[in-house]
Structures are given as C-alpha cells and as structure tokens.
C-alpha positions in Angstrom: -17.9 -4.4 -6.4 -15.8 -2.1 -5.1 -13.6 -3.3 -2.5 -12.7 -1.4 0.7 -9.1 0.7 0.7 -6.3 -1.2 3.6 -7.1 1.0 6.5 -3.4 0.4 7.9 -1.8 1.7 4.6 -4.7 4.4 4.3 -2.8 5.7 7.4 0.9 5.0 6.6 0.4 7.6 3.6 -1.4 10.1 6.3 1.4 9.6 8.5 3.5 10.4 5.3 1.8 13.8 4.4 1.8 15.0 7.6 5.0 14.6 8.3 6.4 15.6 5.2 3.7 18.8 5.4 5.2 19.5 8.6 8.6 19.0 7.6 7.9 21.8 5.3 5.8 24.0 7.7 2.9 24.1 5.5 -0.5 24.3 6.7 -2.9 22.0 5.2 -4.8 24.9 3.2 -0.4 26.0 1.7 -0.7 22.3 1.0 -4.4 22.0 -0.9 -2.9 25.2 -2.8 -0.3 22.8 -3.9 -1.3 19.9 -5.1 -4.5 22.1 -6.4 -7.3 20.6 -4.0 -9.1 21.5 -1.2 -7.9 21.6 2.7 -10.7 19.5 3.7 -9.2 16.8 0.7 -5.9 17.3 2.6 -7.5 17.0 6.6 -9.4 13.7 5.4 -6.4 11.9 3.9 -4.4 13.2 7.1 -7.2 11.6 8.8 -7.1 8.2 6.8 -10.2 8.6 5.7 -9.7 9.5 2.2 -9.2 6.5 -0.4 -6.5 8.7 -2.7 -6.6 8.7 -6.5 -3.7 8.0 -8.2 -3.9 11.8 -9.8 -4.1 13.0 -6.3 -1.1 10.8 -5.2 0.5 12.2 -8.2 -0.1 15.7 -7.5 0.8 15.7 -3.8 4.1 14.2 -5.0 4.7 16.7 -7.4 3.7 19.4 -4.4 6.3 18.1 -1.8 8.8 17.9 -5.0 9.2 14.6 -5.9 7.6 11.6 -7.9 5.2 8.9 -6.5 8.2 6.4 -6.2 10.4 9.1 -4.9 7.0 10.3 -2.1 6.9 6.5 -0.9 10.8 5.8 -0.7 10.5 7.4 2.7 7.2 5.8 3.9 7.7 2.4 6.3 4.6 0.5 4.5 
C-alpha cells in the first residue's frame, strides 16, 4: 500500500521552486524546458500537489544548477 506523501513538506519544496524559479525570473514553462518536463508538472508541484520522483527532484536540481543536497541546503523543512 502506498502511503500518502507529507502534505507540509510537499509544500516546503513548492515554496522552494518557486522561490528559487522566481529568483531566477523564469516562468514555469523556462523552468519545465529545464528540467525537461511539462509546465503543468511544474504548476502542480508549485501547487503541492505533485508527489515528486526522485528523477524529477534530480532534474529540477540540475535545472536551478545545483545537486539535490545542494537544492534542499536552502529549504527550512
């Protein structure tokens, strides 16, 4: 059985994109381009509504320029 994702930390990491999507003045389609998904990928995790893969975690890293250690050294989980 599958068990449901933390909602509070589903948002703490949409907090974290945003910010960091904002940060770069990216819309959410530059980002989806990026980390090679789509924009409604990116407006559902924004949302909290997306449970994230860790290849997706991996690539929006990689997108704002950093590792998944480096992309959560900034986040206040």
């Amino acid at each position: 059985m599958k068990k449901a994702p933390n909602k509070k930390f589903l948002m703490q990491i949409a907090r974290e994109v945003c910010n960091r999507r904002h940060d770069k003045g990216w819309t959410q389609e530059q980002l989806a381009e990026r980390a090679d998904c789509c924009r409604n990928t990116i407006s559902f995790i924004e949302q909290g509504r997306n449970d994230l893969s860790a290849d997706l975690l991996y690539r929006l890293a990689k997108a704002f320029g950093t590792d998944i250690p480096g992309f959560f050294g900034t986040a206040k989980f």
